[in-house]
C-alpha positions as CSV (number, residue, x, y, z in Angstrom):
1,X,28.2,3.3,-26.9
2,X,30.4,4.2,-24.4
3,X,31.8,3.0,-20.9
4,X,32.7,4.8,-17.8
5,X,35.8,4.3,-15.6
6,X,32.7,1.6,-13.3
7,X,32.2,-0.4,-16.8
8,X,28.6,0.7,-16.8
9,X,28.0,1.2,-20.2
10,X,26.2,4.3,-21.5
11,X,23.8,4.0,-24.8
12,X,23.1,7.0,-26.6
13,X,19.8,8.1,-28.4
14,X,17.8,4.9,-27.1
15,X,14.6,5.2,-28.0
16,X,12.0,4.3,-25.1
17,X,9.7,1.7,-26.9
18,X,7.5,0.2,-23.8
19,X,6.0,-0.1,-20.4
20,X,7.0,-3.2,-18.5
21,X,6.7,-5.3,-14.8
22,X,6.6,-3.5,-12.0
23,X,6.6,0.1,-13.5
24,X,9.7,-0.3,-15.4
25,X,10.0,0.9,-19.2
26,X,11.5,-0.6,-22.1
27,X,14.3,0.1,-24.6
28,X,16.2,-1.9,-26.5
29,X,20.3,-1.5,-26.4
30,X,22.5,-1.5,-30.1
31,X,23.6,-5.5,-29.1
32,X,19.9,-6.3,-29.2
33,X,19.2,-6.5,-25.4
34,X,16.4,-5.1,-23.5
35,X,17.2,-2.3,-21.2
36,X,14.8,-1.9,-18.1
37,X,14.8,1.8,-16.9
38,X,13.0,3.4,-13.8
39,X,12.9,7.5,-14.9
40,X,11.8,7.0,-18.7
41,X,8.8,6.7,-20.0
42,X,7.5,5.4,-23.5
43,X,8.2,7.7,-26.3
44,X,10.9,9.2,-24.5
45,X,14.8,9.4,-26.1
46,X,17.4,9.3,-24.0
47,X,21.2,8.3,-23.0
48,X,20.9,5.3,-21.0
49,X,23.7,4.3,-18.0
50,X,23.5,0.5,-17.7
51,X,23.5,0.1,-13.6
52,X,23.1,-3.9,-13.7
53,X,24.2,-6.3,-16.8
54,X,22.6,-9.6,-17.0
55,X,22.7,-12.6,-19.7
56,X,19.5,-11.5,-21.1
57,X,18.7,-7.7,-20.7
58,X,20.6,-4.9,-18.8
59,X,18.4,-2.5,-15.7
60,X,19.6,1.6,-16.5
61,X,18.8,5.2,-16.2
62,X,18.5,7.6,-17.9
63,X,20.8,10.5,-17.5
64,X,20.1,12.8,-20.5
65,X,16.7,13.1,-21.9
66,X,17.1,14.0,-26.3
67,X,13.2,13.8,-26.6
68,X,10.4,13.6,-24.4
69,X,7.5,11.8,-24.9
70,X,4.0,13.1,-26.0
71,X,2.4,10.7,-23.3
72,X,4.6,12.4,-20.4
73,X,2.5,14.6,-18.1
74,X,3.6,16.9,-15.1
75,X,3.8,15.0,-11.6
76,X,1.3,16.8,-9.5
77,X,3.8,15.5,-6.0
78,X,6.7,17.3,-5.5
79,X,8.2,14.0,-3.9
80,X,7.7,12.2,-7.1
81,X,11.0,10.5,-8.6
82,X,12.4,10.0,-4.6
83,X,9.1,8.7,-3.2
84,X,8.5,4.8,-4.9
85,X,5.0,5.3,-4.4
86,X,3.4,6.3,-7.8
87,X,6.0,5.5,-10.4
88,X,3.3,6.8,-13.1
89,X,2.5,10.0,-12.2
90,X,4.4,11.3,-14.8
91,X,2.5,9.7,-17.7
92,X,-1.1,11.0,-18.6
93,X,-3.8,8.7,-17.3
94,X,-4.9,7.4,-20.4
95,X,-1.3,5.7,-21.3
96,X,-1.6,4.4,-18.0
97,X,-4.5,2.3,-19.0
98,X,-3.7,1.6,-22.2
99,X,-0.2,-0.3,-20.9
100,X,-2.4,-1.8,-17.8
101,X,-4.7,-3.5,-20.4
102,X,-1.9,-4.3,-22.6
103,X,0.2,-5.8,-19.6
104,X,-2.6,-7.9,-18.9
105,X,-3.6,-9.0,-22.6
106,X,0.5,-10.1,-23.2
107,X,0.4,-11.7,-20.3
108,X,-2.5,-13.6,-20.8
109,X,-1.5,-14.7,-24.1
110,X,1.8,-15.6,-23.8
111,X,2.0,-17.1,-20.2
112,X,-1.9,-18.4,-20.1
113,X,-1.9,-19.0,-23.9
114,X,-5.2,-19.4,-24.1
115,X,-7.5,-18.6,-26.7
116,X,-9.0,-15.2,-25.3
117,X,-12.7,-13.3,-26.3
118,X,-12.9,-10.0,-27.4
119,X,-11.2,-8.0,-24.8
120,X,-13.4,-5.8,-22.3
121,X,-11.5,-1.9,-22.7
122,X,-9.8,-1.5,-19.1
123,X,-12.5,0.4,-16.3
124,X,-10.9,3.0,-15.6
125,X,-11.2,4.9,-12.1
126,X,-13.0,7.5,-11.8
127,X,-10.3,9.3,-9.2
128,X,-6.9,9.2,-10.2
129,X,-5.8,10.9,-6.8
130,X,-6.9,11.2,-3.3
131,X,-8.6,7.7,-3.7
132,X,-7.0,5.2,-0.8
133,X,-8.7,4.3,2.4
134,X,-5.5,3.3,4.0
135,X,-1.7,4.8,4.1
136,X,1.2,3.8,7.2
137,X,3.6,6.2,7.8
138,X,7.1,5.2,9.2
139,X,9.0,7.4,11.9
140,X,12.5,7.8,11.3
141,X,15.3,9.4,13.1
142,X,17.6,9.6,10.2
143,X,15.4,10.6,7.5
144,X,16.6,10.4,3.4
145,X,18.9,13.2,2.9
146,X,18.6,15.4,-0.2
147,X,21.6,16.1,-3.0
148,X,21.3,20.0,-2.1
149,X,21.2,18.7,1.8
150,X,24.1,16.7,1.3
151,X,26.3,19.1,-0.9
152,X,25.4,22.1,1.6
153,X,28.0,22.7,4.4
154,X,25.0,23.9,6.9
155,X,24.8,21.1,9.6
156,X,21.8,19.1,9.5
157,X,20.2,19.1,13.4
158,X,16.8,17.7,12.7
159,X,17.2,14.6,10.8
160,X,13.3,13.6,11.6
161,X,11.2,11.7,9.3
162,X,8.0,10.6,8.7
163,X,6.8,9.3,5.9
164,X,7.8,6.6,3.3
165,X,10.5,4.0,2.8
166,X,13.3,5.0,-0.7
167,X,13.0,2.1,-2.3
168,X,16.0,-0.6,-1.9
169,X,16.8,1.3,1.5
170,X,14.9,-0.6,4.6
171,X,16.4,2.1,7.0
172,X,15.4,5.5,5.1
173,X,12.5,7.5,5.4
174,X,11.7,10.0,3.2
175,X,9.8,13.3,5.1
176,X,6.7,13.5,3.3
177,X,5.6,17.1,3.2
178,X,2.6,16.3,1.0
179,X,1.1,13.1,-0.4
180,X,-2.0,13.0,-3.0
181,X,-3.0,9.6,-2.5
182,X,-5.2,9.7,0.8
183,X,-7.8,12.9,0.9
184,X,-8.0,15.1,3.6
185,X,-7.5,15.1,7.0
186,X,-4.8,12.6,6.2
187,X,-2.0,15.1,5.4
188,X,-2.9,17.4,8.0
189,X,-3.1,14.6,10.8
190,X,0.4,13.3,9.4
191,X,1.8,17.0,9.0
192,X,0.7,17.9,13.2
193,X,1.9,14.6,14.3
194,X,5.3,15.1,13.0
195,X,5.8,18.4,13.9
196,X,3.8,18.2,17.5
197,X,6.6,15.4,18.0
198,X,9.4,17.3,17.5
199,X,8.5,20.1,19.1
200,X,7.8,17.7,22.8
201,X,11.0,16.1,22.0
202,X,9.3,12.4,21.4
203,X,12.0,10.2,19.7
204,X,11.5,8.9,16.6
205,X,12.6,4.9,15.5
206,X,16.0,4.1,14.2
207,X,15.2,1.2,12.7
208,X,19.3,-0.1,12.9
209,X,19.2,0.3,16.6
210,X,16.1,-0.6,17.0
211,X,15.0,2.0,19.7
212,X,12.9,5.3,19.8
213,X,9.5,5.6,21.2
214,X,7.2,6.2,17.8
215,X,7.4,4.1,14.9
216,X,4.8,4.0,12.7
217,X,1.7,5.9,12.0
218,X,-1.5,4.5,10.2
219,X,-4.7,6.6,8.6
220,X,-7.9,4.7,7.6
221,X,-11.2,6.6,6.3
222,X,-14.2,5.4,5.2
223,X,-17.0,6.0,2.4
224,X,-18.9,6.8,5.6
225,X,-16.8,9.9,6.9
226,X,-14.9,7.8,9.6
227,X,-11.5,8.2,10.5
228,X,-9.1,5.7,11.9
229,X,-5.9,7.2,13.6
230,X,-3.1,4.2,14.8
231,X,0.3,5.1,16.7
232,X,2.5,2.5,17.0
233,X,4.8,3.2,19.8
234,X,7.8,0.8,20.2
235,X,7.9,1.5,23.9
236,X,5.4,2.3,26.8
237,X,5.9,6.0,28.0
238,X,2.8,6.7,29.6
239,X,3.1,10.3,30.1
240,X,4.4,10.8,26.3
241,X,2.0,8.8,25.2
242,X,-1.2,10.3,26.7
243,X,0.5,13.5,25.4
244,X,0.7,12.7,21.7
245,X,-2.8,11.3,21.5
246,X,-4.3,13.7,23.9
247,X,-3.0,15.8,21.3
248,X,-4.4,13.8,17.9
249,X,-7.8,13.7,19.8
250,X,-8.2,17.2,20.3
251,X,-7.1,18.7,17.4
252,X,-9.0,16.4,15.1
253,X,-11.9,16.0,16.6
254,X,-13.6,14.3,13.6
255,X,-11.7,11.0,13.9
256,X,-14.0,8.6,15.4
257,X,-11.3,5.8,16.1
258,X,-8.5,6.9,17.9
259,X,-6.3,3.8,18.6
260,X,-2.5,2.4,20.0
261,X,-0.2,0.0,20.1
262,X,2.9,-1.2,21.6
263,X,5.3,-2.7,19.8
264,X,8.7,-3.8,21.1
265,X,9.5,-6.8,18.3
266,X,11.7,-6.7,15.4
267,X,9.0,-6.0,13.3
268,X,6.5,-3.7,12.6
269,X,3.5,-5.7,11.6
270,X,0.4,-5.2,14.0
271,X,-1.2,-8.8,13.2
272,X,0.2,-10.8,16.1
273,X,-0.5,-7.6,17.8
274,X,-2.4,-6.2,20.9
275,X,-4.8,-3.1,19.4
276,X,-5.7,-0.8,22.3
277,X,-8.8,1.4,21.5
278,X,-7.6,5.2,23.1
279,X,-10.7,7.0,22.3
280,X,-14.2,6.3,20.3
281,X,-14.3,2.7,18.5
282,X,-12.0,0.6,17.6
283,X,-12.9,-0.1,14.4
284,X,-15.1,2.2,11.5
285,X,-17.9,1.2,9.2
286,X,-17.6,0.8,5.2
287,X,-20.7,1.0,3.1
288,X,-21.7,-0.8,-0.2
289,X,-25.3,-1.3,-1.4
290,X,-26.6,-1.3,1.8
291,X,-24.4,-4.0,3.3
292,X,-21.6,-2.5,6.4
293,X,-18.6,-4.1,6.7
294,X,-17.3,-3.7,9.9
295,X,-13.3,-2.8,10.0
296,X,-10.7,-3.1,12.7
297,X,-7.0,-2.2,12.3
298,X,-6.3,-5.8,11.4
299,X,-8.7,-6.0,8.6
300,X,-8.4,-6.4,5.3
301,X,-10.0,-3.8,2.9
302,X,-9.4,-3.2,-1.2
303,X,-7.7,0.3,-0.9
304,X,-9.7,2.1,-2.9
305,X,-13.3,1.7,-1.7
306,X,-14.9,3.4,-5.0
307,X,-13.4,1.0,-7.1
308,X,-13.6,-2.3,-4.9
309,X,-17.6,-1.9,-5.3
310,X,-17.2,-1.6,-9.5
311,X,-14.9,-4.4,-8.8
312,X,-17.2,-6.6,-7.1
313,X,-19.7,-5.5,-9.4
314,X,-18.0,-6.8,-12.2
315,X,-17.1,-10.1,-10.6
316,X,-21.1,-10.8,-9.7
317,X,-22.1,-9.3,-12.9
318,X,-19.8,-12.3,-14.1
319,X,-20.9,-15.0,-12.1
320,X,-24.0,-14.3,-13.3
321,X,-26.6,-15.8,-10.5
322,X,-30.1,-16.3,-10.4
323,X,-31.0,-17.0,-6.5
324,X,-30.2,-20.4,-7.2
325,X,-26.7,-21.6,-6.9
326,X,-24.6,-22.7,-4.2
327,X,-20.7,-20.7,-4.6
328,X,-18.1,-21.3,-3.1
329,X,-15.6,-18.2,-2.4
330,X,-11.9,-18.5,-2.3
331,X,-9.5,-16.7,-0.6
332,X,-12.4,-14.6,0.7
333,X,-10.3,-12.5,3.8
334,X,-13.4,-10.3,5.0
335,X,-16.3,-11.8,2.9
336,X,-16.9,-8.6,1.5
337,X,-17.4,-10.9,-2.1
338,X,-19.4,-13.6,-0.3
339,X,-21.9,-11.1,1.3
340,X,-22.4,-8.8,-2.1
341,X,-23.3,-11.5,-3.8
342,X,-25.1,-13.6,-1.4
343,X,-28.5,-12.0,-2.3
344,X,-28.7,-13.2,-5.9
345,X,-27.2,-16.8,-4.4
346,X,-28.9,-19.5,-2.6
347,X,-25.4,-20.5,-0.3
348,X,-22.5,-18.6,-0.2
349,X,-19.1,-20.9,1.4
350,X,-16.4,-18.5,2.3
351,X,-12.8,-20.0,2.7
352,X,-9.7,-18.2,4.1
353,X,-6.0,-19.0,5.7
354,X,-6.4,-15.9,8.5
355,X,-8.3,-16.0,11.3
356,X,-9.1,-12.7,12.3
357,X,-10.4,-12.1,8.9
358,X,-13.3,-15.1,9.5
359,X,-14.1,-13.7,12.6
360,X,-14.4,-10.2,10.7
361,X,-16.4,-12.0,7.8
362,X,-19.2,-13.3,10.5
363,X,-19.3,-10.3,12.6
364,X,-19.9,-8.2,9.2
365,X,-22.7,-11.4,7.9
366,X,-24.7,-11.1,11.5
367,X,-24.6,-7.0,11.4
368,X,-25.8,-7.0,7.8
369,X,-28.8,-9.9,8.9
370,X,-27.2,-12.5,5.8
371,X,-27.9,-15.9,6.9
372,X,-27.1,-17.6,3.8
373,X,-23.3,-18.0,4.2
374,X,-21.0,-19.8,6.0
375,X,-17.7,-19.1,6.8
376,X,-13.9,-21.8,7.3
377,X,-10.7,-20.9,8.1
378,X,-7.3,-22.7,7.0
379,X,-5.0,-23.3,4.7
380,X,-6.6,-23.7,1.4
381,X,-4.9,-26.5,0.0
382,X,-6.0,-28.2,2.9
383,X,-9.3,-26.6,3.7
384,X,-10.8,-27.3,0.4
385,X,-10.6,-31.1,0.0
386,X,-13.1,-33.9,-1.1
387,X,-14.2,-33.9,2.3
388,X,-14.6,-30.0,2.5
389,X,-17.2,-30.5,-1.5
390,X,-19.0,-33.7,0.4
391,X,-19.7,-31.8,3.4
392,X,-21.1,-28.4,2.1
393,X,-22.0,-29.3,-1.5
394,X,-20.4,-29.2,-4.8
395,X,-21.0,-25.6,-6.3
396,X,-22.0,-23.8,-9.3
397,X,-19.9,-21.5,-9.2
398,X,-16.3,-20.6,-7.8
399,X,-15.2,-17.1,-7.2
400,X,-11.5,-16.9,-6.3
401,X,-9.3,-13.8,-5.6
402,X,-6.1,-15.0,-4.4
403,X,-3.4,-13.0,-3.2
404,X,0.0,-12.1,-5.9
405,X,1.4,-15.7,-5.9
406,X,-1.8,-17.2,-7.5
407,X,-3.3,-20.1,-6.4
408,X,-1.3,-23.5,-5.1
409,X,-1.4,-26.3,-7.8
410,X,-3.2,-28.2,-5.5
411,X,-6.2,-25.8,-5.6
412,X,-6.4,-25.8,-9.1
413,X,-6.5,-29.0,-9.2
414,X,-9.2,-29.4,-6.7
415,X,-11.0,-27.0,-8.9
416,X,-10.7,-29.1,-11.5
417,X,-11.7,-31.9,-10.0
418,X,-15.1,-30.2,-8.8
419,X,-15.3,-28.8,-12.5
420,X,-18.2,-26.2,-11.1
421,X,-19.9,-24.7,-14.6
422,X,-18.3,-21.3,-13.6
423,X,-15.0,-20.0,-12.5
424,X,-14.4,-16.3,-11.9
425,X,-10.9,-15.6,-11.5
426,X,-10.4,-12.2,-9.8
427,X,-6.5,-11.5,-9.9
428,X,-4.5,-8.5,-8.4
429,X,-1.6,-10.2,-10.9
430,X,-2.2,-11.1,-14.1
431,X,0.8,-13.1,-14.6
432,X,0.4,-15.8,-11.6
433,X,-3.6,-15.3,-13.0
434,X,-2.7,-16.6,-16.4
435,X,-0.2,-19.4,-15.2
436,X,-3.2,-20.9,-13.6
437,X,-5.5,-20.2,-16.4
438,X,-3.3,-22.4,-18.6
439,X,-3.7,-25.5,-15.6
440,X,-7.5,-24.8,-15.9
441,X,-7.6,-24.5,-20.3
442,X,-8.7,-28.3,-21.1
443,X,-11.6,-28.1,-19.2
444,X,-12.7,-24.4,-19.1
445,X,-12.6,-21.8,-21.8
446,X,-12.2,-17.8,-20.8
447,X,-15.4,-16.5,-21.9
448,X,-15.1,-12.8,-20.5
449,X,-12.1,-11.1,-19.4
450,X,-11.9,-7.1,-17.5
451,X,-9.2,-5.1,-16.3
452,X,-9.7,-2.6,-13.7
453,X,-7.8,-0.4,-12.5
454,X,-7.3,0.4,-8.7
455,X,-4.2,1.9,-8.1
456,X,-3.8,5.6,-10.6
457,X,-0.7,6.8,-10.9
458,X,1.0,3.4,-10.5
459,X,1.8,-0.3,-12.6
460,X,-0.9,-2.0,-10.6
461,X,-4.0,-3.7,-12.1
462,X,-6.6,-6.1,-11.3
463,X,-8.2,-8.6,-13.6
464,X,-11.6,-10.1,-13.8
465,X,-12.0,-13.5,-15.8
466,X,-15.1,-15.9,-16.4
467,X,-14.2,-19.2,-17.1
468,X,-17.0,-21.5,-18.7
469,X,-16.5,-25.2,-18.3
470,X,-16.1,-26.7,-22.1
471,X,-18.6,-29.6,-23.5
């Protein structure tokens, strides 16, 4: 062991023993502490400098690498170690899964500690690039700077970005000159946007200043061959605008949805947003089993559209129906849930906080001719009350698929106090997902649990759980 002239310490020969949260790995350091690193994978052995010391454990990096790891695989980006996006693209796909399930199995265990069935191997997906429906794209006007950029003497005149954020830097855009996660036309359309912009002279954001006339851009695409194309400008320049998405519409002629915003606040976020539809629709179609779900730039979608429907598959394979039970959904933004499993239900009652989501949910229930759900907006805890159970029934079965936090105490509780025969728990976070299994344990035991991975090439993982009430 050894420290530098900043007292970070430096471990040598530290043997990379673990995947962790968030797509950190673990070692362990000579006094017995834990080291989370960010550029290590397990199996790897490498010198460690400490960059943060706490009570418990110590965050690092590696900066020499002695072995590497049989698990490591090439990253197929050339971004990859600068962009945040896909922290895992350097480990082969099966390791990936096999720390997903693991993540989820510890963390079910030892936060949930509940007595668990024979685990369900992980589903894997069957894309592992090229599989989102959605990516945003930040315009920057001082873009993330290279080593070799910085070190060069040549002056740097076109500091243009767009692209993604470095992580930890709010005001740094990296240039992204190619990105696997989003198939085709989405790199193109990103790549002609950029350069079209520099070449007119349109200004890109700086976000400390807040001024420049583009500031974001967002790509949707659908099952169905739609495209979605969003600008967000921060300030009306009619002539600079009609240019740039003059431009978009005529030399991509295949997206169907060619839409704008203006966008002046602090922020960036388009939900308290006008939408302005430029050309075509404003909105495209997703397809599963039959059923369309209508989507607007607003809505809420799972990601990665080939995986939502084994997803939801999963979760009504759980649940289990037979035309005769009245469920109640949870948290059910869209009703994309509510509506796939409505046909093997008698009543489906969708609940969810946003509004423009419920609005999205009926739209999508009337295009799709289901007439046996009903939809409420609100907060939860106070949505689903005694009153709420006495008005529309008490169900059979509750799906719920809140978002990271987990579900309020008070909703478990009301949960409990329904005590439906069936829970299925459908978690994008296994941790907050087994904290609330452990609420739920005296009166329901986990009968069937299923990992399923979304997100390739990154720490993310969803989790499926049946809960059976006990006798």
């Amino acid at each position: 062991m050894a420290r530098n002239k900043n007292k970070r310490q430096i471990f040598e020969n530290i043997a990379v023993i673990d995947a962790g949260a968030k797509g950190k790995s673990i070692a362990k350091a000579p006094d017995g502490k834990v080291i989370f690193l960010g550029n290590a994978i397990p199996g790897d052995v490498v010198d460690v400098q400490t960059t943060k010391k706490r009570s418990a454990y110590y965050e690092g990096e590696a900066i020499a690498f002695h072995e590497l790891s049989d698990r490591r695989t090439e990253p197929k980006c050339i971004h990859f170690g600068v962009c945040g996006g896909c922290k895992w693209q350097n480990m082969k796909y099966d390791d990936q899964l096999f720390f997903k399930q693991k993540e989820v199995e510890n963390n079910l265990r030892r936060i949930g500690k509940v007595e668990l069935p024979e685990i369900t191997p992980i589903l894997g997906s069957e894309k592992q690039y090229y599989y989102r429906n959605k990516m945003e794209f930040s315009f920057s006007d001082s873009r993330w700077l290279t080593l070799d950029e910085i070190k060069s003497e040549q002056e740097i005149t076109n500091k243009n970005a767009l692209g993604f954020h470095i992580p930890g830097m709010w005001d740094k855009i990296l240039d992204l000159k190619e990105c696997h996660l989003q198939g085709e036309p989405s790199n193109s359309i990103r790549l002609a946007v950029r350069d079209f912009a520099i070449k007119n002279n349109l200004t890109f954001f700086n976000t400390r200043n807040q001024e420049g006339f583009l500031r974001t851009l967002m790509i949707r695409t659908s099952t169905t061959g739609e495209i979605m194309v969003l600008v967000q400008f921060f300030e009306e320049n009619k002539a600079n605008r009609e240019l740039l998405l003059n431009f978009i519409g005529e030399q991509f002629p295949e997206i169907t949805s060619l839409l704008y915003v203006i966008n002046s606040k602090g922020n960036d976020t388009l939900y308290d947003q006008d939408i302005i539809c430029y050309k075509g629709n404003d909105h495209i179609f997703e397809e599963m089993e039959g059923l369309k779900f209508k989507i607007n730039a607003k809505s809420f979608y799972q990601t990665n559209s080939e995986q939502a429907y084994e997803l939801y598959k999963i979760t009504r394979d759980f649940a289990g129906l037979t035309g005769n039970e009245l469920v109640y959904d949870l948290y059910t933004g869209t009703g994309t849930i509510a509506q796939f499993v409505a046909k093997q239900a008698k009543k489906v009652v969708g609940v969810e906080s946003v509004p423009d989501a419920i609005t999205a949910a009926k739209q999508n229930a009337q295009l799709n001719g289901i007439e046996n759900v009903e939809f409420f907006v609100g907060d939860m805890k106070k949505v689903f009350t005694q009153e709420f159970i006495n008005q529309n029934g008490i169900p059979d079965v509750i799906i719920t698929d809140p978002p990271r936090d987990g579900m309020h105490k008070e909703v478990v509780q009301q949960i409990l106090n329904v005590t439906p025969e069936k829970i299925v728990y459908v978690s994008c976070n296994s941790a907050t997902q087994a904290r609330d299994l452990a609420l739920m344990d005296e009166k329901y035991k986990v009968v069937k649990t299923q990992a399923v991975d979304m997100f390739p090439q990154t720490h993310h993982v969803e989790n499926v759980v049946l809960l059976v009430k006990r006798n």
